[in-house]
C-alpha distance (Angstrom), angle and dihedral (degrees) to the residues before:
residue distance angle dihedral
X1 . . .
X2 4.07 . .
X3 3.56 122.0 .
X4 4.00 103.7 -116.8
X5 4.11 123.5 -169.3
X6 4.14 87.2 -137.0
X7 3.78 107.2 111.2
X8 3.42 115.6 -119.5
X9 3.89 124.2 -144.6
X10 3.87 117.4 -106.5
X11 3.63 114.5 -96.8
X12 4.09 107.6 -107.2
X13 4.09 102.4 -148.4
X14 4.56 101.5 -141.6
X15 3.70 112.9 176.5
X16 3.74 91.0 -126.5
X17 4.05 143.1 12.4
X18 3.76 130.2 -175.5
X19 3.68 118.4 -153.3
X20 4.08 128.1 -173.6
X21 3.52 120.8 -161.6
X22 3.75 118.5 -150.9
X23 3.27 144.0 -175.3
X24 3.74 151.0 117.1
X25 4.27 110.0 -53.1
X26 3.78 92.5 -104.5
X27 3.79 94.2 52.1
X28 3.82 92.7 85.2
X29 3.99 93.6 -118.7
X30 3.96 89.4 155.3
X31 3.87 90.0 45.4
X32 4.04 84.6 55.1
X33 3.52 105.1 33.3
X34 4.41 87.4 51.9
X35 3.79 86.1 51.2
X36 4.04 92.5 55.4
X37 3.72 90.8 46.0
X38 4.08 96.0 52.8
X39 3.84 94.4 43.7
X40 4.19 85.6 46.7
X41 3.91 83.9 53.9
X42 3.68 90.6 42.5
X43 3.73 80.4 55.5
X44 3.53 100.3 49.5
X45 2.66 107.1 -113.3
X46 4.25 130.7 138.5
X47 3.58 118.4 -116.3
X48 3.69 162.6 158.4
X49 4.06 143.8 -148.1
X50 3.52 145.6 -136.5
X51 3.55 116.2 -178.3
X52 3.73 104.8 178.7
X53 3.75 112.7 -171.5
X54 4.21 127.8 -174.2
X55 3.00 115.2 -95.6
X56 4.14 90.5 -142.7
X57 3.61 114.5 88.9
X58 3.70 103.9 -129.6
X59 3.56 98.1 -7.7
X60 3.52 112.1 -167.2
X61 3.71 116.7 -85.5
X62 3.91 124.6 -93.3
X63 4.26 83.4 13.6
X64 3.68 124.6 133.4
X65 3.81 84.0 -128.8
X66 3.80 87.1 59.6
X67 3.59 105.8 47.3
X68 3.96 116.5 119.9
X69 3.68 127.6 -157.7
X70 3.68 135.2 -171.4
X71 4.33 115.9 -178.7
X72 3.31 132.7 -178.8
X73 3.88 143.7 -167.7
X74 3.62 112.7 -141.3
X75 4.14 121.1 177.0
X76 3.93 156.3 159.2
X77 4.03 92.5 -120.2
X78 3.86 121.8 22.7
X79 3.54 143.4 -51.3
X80 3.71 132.1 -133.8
X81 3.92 96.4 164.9
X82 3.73 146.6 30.2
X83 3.64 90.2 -117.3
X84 3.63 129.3 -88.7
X85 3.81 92.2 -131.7
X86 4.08 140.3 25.3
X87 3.60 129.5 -114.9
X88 3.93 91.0 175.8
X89 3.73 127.4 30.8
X90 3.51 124.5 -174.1
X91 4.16 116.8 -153.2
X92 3.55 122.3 -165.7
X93 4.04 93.0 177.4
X94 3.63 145.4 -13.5
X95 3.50 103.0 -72.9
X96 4.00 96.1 44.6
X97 4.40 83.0 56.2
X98 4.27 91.2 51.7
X99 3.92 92.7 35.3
X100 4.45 89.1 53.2
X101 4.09 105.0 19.5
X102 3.67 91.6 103.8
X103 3.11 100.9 46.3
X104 3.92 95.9 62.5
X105 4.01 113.1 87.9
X106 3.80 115.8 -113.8
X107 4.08 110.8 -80.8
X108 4.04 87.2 17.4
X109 4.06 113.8 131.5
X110 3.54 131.7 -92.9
X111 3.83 120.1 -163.1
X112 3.97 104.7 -164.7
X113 3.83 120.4 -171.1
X114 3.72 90.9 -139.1
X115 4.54 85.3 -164.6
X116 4.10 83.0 75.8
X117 4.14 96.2 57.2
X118 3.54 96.5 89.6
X119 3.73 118.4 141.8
X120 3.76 86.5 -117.8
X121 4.09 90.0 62.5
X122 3.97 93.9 38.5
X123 3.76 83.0 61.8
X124 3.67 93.8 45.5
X125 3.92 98.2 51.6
X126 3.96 86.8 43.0
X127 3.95 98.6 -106.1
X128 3.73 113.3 151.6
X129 3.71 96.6 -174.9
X130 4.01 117.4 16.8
X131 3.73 114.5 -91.5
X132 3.63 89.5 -128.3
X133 3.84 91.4 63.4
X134 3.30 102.4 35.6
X135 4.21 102.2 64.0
X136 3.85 91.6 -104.8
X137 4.39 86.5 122.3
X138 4.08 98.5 46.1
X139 3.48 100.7 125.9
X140 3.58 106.3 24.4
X141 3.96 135.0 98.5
X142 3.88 91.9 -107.8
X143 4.28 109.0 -166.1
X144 3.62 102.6 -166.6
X145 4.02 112.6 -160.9
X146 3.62 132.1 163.5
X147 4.16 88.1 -140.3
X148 3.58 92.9 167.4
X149 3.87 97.8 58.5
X150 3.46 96.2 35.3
X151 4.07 82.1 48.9
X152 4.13 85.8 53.4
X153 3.71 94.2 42.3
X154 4.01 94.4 52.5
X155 3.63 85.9 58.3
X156 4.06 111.8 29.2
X157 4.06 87.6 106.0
X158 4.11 85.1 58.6
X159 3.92 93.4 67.0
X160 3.95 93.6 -137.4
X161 3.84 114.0 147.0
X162 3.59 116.9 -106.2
X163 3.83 101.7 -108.9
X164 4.25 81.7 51.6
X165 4.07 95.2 44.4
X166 3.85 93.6 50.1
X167 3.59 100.5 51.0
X168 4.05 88.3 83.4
X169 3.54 98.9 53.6
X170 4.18 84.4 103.0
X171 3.96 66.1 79.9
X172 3.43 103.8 68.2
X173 3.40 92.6 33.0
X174 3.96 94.7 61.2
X175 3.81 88.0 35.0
X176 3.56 93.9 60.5
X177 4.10 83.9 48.3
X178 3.44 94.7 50.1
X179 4.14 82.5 55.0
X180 3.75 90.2 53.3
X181 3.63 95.0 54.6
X182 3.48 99.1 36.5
X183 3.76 90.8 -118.4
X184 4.23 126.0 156.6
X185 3.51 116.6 -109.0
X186 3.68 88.5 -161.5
X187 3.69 90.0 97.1
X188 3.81 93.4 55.3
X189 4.02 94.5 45.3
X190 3.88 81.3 57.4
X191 3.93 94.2 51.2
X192 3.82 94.0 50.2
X193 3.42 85.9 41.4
X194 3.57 99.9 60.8
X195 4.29 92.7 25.7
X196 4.35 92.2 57.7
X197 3.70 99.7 27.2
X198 3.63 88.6 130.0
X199 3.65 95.8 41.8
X200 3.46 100.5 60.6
X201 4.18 100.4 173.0
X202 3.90 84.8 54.8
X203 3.69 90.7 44.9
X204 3.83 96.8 50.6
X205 3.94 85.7 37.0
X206 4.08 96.0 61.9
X207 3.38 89.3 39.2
X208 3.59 103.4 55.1
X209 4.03 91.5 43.7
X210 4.40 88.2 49.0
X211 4.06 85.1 56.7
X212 3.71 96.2 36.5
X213 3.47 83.1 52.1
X214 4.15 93.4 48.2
X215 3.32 83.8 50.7
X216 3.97 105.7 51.6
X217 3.57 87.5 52.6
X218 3.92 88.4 52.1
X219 3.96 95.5 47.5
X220 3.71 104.2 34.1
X221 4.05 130.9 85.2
X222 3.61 100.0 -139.4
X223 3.90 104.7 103.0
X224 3.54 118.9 73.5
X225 3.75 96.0 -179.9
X226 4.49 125.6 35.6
X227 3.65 117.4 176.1
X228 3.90 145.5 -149.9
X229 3.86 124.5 -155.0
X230 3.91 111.5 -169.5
X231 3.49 123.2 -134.4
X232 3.59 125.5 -80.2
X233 3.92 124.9 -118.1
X234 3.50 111.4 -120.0
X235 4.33 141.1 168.7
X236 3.32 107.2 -71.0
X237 3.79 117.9 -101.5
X238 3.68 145.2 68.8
X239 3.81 118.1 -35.5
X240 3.87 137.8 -170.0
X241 3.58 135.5 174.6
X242 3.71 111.5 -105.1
X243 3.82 130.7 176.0
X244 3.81 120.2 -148.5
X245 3.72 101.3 -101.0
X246 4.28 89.3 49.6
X247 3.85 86.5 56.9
X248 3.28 96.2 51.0
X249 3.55 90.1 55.1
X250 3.86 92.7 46.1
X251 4.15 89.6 50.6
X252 3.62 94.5 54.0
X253 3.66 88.8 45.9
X254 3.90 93.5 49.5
X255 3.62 88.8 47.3
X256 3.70 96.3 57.4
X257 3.48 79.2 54.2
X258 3.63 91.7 55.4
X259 3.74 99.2 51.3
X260 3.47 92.0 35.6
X261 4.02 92.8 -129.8
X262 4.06 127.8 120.1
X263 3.91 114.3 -89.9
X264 3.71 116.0 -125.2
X265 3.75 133.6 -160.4
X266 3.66 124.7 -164.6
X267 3.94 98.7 169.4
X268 3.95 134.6 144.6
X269 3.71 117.2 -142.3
X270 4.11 122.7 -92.8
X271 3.40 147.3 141.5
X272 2.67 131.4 -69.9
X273 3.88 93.0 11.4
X274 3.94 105.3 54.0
X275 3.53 86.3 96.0
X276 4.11 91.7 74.3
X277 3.89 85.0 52.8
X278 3.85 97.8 47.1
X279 4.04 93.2 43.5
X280 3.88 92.5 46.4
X281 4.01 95.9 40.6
X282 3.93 84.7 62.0
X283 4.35 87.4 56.0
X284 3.98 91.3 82.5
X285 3.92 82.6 128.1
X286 3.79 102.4 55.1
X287 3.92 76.4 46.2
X288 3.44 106.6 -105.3
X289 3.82 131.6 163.0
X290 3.56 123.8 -152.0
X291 3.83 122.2 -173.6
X292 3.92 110.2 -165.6
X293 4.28 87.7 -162.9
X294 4.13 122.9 -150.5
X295 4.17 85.6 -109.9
X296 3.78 142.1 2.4
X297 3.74 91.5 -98.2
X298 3.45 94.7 55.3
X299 3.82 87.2 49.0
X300 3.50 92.2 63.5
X301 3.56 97.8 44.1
X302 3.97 90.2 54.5
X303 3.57 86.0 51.1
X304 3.72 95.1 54.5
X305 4.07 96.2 54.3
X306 3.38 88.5 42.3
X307 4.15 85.2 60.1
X308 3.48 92.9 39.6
X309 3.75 92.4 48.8
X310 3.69 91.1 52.4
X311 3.83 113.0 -95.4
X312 3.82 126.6 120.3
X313 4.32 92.9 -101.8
X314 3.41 121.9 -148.4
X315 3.90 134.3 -175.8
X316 3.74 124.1 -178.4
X317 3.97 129.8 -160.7
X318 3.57 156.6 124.1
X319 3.78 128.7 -96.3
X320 4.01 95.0 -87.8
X321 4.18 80.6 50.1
X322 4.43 83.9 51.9
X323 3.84 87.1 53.2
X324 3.91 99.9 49.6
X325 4.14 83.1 39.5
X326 3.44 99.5 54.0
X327 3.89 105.5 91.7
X328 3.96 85.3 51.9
X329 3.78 99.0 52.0
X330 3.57 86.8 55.3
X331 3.82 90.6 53.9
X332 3.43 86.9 44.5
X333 4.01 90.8 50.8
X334 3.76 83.1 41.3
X335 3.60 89.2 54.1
X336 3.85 97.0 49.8
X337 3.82 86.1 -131.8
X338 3.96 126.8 151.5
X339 3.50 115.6 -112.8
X340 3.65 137.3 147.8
X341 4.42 120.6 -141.1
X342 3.53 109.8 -163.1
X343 3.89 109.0 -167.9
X344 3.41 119.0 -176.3
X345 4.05 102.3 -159.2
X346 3.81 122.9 -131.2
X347 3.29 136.9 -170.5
X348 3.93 107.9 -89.4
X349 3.20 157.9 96.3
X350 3.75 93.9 -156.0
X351 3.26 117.8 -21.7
X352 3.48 89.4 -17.4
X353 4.06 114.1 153.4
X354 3.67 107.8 -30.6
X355 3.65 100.2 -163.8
X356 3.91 97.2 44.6
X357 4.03 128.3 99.2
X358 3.41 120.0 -106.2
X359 4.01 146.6 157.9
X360 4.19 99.5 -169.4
X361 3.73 92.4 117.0
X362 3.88 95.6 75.4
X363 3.56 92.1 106.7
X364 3.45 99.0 38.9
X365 3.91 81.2 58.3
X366 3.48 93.4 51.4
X367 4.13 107.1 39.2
X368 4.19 103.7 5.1
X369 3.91 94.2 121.8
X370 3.51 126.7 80.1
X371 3.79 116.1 -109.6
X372 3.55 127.6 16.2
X373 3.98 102.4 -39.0
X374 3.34 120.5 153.4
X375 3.61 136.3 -180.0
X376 3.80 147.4 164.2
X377 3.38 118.9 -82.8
X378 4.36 129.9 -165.9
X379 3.46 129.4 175.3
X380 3.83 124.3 -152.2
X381 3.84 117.7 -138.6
X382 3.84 114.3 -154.6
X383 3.91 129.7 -1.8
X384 3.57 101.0 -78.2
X385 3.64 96.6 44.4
X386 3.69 89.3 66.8
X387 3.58 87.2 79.6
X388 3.54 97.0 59.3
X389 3.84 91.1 36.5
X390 3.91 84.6 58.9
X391 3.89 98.7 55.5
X392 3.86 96.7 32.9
X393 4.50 78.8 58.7
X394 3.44 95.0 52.5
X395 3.78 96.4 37.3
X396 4.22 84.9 58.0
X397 3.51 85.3 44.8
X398 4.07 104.0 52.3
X399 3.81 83.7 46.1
X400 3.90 102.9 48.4
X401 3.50 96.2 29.4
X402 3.62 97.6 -137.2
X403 3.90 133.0 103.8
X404 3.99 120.8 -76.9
X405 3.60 125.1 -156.8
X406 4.02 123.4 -141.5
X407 3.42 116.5 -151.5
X408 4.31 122.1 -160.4
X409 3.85 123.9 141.4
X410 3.51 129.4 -146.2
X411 3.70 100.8 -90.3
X412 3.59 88.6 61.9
X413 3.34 102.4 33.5
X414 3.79 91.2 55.8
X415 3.44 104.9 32.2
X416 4.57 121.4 75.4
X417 3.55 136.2 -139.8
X418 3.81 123.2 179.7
X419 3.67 109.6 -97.2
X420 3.86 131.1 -164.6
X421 4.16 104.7 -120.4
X422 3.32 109.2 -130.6
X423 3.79 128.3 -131.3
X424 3.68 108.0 -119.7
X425 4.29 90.8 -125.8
X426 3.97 84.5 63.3
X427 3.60 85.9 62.1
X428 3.40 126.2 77.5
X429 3.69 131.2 -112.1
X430 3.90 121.6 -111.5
X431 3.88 112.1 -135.8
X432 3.78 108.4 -144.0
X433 4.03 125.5 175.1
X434 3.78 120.3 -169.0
X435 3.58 104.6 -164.4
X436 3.87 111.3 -116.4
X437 3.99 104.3 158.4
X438 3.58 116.2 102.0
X439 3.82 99.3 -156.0
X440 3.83 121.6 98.8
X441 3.66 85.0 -13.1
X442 4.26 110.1 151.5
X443 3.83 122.7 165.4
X444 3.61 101.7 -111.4
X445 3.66 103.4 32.0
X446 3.81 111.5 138.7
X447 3.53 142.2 -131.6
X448 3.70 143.4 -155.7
X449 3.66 85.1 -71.2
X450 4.15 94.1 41.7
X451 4.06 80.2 -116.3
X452 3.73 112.7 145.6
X453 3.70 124.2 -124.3
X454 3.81 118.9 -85.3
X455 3.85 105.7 -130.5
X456 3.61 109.3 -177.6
X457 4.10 111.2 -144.4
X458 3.57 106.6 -110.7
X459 3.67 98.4 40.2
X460 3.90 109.1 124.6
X461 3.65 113.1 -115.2
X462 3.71 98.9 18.6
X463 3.87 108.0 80.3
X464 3.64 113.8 139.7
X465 3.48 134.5 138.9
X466 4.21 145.8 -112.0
X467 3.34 136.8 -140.3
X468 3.66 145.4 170.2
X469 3.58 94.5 -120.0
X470 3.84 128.2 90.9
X471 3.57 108.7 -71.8
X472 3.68 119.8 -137.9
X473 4.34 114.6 -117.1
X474 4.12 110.2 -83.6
X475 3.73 99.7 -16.4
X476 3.84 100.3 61.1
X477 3.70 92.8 -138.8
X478 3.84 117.3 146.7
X479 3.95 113.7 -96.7
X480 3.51 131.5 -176.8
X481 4.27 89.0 -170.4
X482 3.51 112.4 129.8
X483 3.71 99.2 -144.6
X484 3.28 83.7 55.3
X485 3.42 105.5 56.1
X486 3.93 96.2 45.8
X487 3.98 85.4 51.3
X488 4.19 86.2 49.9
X489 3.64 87.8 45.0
X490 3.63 97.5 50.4
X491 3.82 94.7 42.9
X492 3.96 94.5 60.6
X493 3.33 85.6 48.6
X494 3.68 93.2 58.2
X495 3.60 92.4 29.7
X496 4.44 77.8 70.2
X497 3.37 93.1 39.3
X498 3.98 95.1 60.2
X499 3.80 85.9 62.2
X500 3.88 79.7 81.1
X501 4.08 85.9 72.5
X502 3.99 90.2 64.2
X503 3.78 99.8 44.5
X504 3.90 116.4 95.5
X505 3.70 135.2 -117.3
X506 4.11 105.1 -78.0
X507 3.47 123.7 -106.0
X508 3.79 121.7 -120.4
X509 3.93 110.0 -159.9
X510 4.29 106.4 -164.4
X511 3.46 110.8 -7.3
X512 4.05 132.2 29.9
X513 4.08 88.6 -164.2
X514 3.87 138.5 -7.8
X515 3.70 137.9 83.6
X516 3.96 104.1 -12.9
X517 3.84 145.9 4.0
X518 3.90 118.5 -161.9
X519 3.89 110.7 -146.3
X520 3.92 117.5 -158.0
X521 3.39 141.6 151.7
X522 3.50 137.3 -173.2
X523 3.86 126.4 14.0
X524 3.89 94.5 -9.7
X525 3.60 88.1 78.7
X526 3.87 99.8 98.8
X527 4.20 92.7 49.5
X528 3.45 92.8 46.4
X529 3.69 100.0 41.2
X530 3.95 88.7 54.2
X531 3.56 90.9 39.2
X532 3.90 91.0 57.4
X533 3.43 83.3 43.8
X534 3.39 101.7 53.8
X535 4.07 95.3 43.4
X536 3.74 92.0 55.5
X537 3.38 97.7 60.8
X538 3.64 93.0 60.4
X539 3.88 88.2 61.1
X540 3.43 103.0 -82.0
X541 3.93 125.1 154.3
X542 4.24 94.1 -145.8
X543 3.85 140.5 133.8
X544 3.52 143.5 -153.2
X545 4.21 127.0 -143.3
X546 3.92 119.1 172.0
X547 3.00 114.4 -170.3
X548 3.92 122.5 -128.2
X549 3.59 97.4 176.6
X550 3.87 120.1 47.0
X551 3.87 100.0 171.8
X552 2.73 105.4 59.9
X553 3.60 111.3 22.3
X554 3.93 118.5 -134.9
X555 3.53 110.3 -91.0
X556 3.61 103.7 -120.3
X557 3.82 89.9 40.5
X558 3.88 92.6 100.2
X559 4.01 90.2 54.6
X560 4.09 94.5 47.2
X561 3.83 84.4 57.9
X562 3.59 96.4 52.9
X563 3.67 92.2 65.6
X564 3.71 97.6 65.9
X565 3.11 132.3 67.8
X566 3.13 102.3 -134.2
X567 3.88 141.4 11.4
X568 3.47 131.2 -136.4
X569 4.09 121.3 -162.8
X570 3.85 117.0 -178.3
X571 3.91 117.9 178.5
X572 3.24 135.6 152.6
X573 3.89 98.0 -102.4
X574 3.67 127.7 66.6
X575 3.58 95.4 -85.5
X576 3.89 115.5 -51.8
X577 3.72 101.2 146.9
X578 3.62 96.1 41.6
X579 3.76 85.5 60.8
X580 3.63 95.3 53.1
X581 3.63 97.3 48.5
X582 3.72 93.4 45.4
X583 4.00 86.1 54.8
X584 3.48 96.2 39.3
X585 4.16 98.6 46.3
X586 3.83 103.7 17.6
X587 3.87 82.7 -127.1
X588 4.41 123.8 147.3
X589 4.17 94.2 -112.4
X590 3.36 114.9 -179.3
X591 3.22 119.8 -144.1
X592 4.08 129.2 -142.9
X593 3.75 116.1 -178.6
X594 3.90 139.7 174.3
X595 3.96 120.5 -165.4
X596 3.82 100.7 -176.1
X597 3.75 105.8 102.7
X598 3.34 94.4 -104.7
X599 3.47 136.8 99.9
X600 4.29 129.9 -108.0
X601 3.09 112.2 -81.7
X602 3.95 117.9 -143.9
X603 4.12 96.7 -120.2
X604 4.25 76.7 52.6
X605 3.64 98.4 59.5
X606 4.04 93.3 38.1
X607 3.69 84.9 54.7
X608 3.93 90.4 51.6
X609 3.93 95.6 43.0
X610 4.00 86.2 47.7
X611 4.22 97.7 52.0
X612 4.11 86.8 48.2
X613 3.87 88.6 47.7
X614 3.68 89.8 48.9
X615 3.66 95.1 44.1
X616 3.91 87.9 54.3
């Protein structure tokens, strides 16, 4: 960068910063707000995401409706959360300021492009008088900057049209970050260089406008305040950032690996789990077959003869997917046939808002097939866990023979965290047997683990045949018997309930007994953890137990409970684990739910854990 005779402010070192970027959805906030987070990994430092997309497709532009958002948590020492409130904000327009203001903390920054407060856009984000002029940013660290011209002006010798030229002023936005935090913007050159290598006016375009906007922070006299935050100390090793849906991907990968069979994807796209497809249809090398199917039934039926031909099956999908599956995971159940169902929850019901977090498909999960069908179900609690949620699913699956559904939401699946890759010897091995002796062998004998044998077709000797109808005890033959179908019925209900023999001690974080014990599961883990956290260094006697496995239940998870006094269960649903454990345990859970599409926030759970303390 040029040396410049304008003094620049002394870097302040913080320990952490949260930044959201925000602007209308064609202003490439995602684009901008993924860049920050790789070169604060490349940085060291420890951190986590929020991407928050609209939930309107094509909302109009400069709308409330529209307004995209991508936030992240950046620190010295690590992160749990996202951040419950912003100390910069980054506003593209109008409607991005009204849609964030409140969530930045008093004296926190605002960077305005001051292009986007036209009359026109006041009007469309439902300003009357201009938020500037009215008092609304007393109090804040308000970073006025025409990005938009000075976007124009970087590249007016380039002859690009306007509505071309502008479209990289995300550029100068994130270079003028990147200034502020005394980040490189080496790693970003390299991006673009590699993304628009065969677009070369775009290329030189985004480039020019990231350094121009580098440089404007370096020259100008607008910021009273630029920052460092250290690296973090982490595990030795070799790190990446990954987002939830990319682990996923990499755990079903590893645990082909691990059983040493060919991974198969039957899957049907939607949000917010296309990404598994897309990541896993680029694996052709490590021999992976993806099958992007006409509907989500017929994604789950692929799925199924892939598992009974032999391959580790996979199907990914969203609640609506779970509903049009359903039939078909009971066939698959029926079957006794390994498969894994990754469903990465949305807000709904229906339709509902595609793009938002949720975790309302829990009992779905559990009980959305007709008749008695169960199946295991695990929940993976932050973005890099999905990758060890994935293989411990189809490890349960391979040895129960039976169908295992993954649970993530969209907050994790979306959002990153660095993650330590793991060498494949750390891992351990999956045992799998395909049946290929003749004698004594019936369909639906049982083992140890009152698992089935797994008779690939084409194996001489072993033809026999499947159906969706009851299946008689050992030989596999339909039966209409009664007795027989209670004892089938019961035994694939045990058959789940064994899984209980392979899941570990629990984990108590805080306290092993006294006034409280926060439940969770899933993507709450981070808020609550902190929250916990947080509450017990005031003094008080609490503990935290997330649960990995949801059916079944660890088995000592009944006698943890009973040495609180009370249990608290917040989830982002209105209330669906608090009413298993209350039928499963007879115990008083109280529940604590959100239904906004957005994740806890820390100050949320404090304020929970403090009402049942009080009420104590």
């Amino acid at each position: 960068m040029p040396d410049t005779n304008v003094e620049t402010p002394a870097r302040e070192t913080v320990d952490s910063v949260v930044i959201r970027f925000a602007g209308d959805s064609g202003d490439g906030m995602q684009l901008t707000g993924t860049q920050f987070t790789t070169t604060s990994a490349l940085a060291g430092n420890d951190l986590a995401t929020f991407p928050d997309y609209p939930a309107e497709i094509r909302a109009p532009a400069g709308t409330l409706p529209g307004v995209s958002g991508f936030q992240v948590h950046f620190s010295s020492h690590d992160v749990f959360t996202p951040g419950d409130t912003l100390d910069v904000l980054v506003a593209m327009n109008p409607a991005a300021l009204k849609r964030n203001l409140a969530d930045v903390r008093k004296a926190g920054t605002v960077i305005l492009d001051t292009a986007g407060f036209s009359k026109k856009n006041l009007e469309k984000a439902k300003y009357e008088v201009d938020p500037r002029e009215a008092g609304e940013l007393e109090g804040f660290d308000l970073i006025e900057v025409d990005i938009t011209d000075l976007t124009l002006k970087c590249l007016e010798d380039m002859k690009m049209n306007n509505r071309d030229a502008v479209r990289s002023k995300n550029m100068f936005a994130l270079g003028l970050v990147y200034w502020m935090f005394g980040r490189s913007i080496d790693h970003t050159l390299e991006f673009l260089e590699a993304k628009f290598k065969k677009k070369p006016v775009v290329l030189e375009a985004n480039q020019r406008v990231l350094k121009a906007g580098y440089n404007f922070g370096e020259t100008t006299e607008l910021f009273r305040h630029v920052y460092e935050v250290k690296a973090a100390a982490h595990e030795p090793g070799v790190y990446r950032n990954i987002s939830g849906n990319e682990a996923a991907a990499y755990g079903l990968c590893a645990a082909a690996e691990l059983s040493g069979l060919d991974l198969f994807l039957g899957s049907y796209p939607i949000t917010p789990a296309s990404a598994i497809l897309h990541y896993l249809s680029s694996q052709k090398a490590l021999g992976v077959r993806t099958f992007q199917a006409e509907d989500e039934i017929a994604a789950m039926c692929a799925t199924i003869g892939a598992a009974f031909a032999g391959s580790l099956a996979v199907t990914t999908t969203s609640g609506p997917g779970v509903a049009l599956k359903g039939e078909a995971i009971g066939l698959g159940m029926m079957y006794e046939l390994p498969s894994v169902i990754v469903n990465v929850q949305r807000a709904g019901p229906s339709t509902g808002m595609p793009t938002k977090t949720e975790q309302s498909d829990l009992l779905q999960a559990l009980y959305g097939r007709h008749g008695e069908s169960p199946i295991p179900v695990i929940a993976a609690s932050s973005p890099g866990d999905c990758f060890f949620a994935a293989i411990e699913a189809a490890r349960v699956a391979l040895k129960y023979m039976t169908p295992v559904m993954m649970l993530t939401d969209g907050y994790i699946a979306n959002g990153a965290e660095p993650w330590r890759i793991p060498k494949i010897d750390e891992l351990q091995k999956i045992e799998v047997t395909q049946r290929t002796e003749v004698d004594g062998f019936q369909p639906y004998l049982r083992d140890d683990n009152l698992s089935r044998p797994w008779a690939v077709p084409g194996t001489k000797g072993l033809e026999h045949r499947l159906g969706g109808i009851e299946k008689q005890h050992i030989t596999g033959n339909v039966s209409y018997d009664p007795q027989n179908h209670q004892f089938m019925s019961e035994l694939r209900r045990d058959k789940v309930l064994k899984v209980a023999d392979d899941i570990p001690a629990t984990e108590i974080f805080g306290d092993d007994s006294g006034k409280l014990l926060v439940v969770g599961w899933g993507g709450t883990y981070g808020a609550i953890h902190q929250g916990v956290a947080q509450m017990r260094e005031h003094g008080h006697k609490i503990g935290h137990v997330h649960l990995r496995w949801i059916s079944p239940f660890p088995k000592d998870l009944g006698e943890i409970m009973s040495r609180y006094d009370r249990v608290l269960v917040p989830e982002l649903n209105l209330g669906q684990l608090s009413k298993v454990l209350r039928s499963e345990y007879s115990v008083d859970v109280r529940p604590y739910t959100k239904i906004q599409g957005q994740p806890f926030r820390v100050s949320e759970i404090e304020d929970a854990i403090r009402v049942q303390l009080e009420a104590n």
